[in-house]
N, C-alpha and C positions, 0 to 999 in steps of 0.2 A: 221667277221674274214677276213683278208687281207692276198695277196699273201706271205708277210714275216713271220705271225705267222702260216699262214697253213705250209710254208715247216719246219718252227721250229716245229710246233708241232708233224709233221710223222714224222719226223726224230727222236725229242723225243721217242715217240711213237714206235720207230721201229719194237720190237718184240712185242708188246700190242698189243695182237689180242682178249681182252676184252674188252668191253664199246662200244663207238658208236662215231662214227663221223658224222658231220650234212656235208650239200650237197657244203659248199662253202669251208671247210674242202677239202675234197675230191677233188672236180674237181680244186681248186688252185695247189694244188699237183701235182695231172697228167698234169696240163697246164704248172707246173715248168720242169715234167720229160720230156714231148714233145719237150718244147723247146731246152732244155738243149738234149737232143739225137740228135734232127734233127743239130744243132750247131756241136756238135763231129761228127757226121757222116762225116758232111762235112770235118771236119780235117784229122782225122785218123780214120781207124776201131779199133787200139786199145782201143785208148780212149774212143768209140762210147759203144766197149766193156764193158768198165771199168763203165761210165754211167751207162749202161743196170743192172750188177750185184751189182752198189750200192746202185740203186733204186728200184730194184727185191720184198726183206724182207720190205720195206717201203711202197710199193705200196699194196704186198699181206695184207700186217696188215691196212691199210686205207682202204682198198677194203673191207672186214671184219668187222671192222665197221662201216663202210658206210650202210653193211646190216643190221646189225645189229640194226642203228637207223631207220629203218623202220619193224625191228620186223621177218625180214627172217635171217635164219643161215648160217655163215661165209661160210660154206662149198655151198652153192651156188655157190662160185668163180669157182669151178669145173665143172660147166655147159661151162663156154669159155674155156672149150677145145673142145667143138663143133665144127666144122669149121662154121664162117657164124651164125648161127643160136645161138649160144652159146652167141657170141659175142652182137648181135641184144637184147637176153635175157637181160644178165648183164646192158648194156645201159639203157635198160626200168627202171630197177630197181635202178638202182645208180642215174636217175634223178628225183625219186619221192620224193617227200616231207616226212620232217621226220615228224614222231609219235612226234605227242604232250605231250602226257603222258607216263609217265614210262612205258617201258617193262620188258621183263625177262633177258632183255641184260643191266640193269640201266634205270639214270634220262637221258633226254634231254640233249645234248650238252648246256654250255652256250654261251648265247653268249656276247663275248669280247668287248668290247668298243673299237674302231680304236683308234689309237694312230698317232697326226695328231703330 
């Protein structure tokens, strides 16, 4: 999966806090919302704002299942309200390799053929 179809897909995906997202999923995502925050910030706080709440519902639903494809429940995201330590958790987890085989959350993400 490539930077274009991972931000299509959470964005699709917005409220789909079912299934599973695989790890290039995921981390394209948040590497789109970084950028795209640290860019606004420097303009205006509005817009930095506006970034933050339209990425908010997409991020927590890829966060979700991102767990998922490795077999732990959505509600782990509630561990990063820890200060520090919450955050360290989540991290571990969101870069482990996904489950080969089905879970109780579905089949394996596929994966997409790049579109050159």
């Amino acid at each position: 999966m490539n930077f274009q179809q991972a931000v299509q897909t959470c964005f699709r995906k917005y409220v789909d806090f079912s299934g599973r997202a695989s790890r290039p999923e995921y981390w394209w995502f948040v590497l789109a919302y970084v950028i795209l925050a640290f860019v606004t910030g420097f303009i205006h706080d509005y817009l930095y704002l506006l970034v933050v709440l339209i990425f908010l519902l997409p991020l927590l639903s890829a966060g979700a299942r991102r767990l998922h494809d490795m077999g732990k429940s959505g509600w782990w995201l509630l561990i990063g309200l820890i200060p520090v330590v919450g955050g360290l958790v989540l991290l571990y987890f969101t870069v482990q390799p996904s489950q080969p085989d089905s879970n109780e959350y579905g089949a394996p993400p596929q994966a997409t053929p790049a579109v050159i």
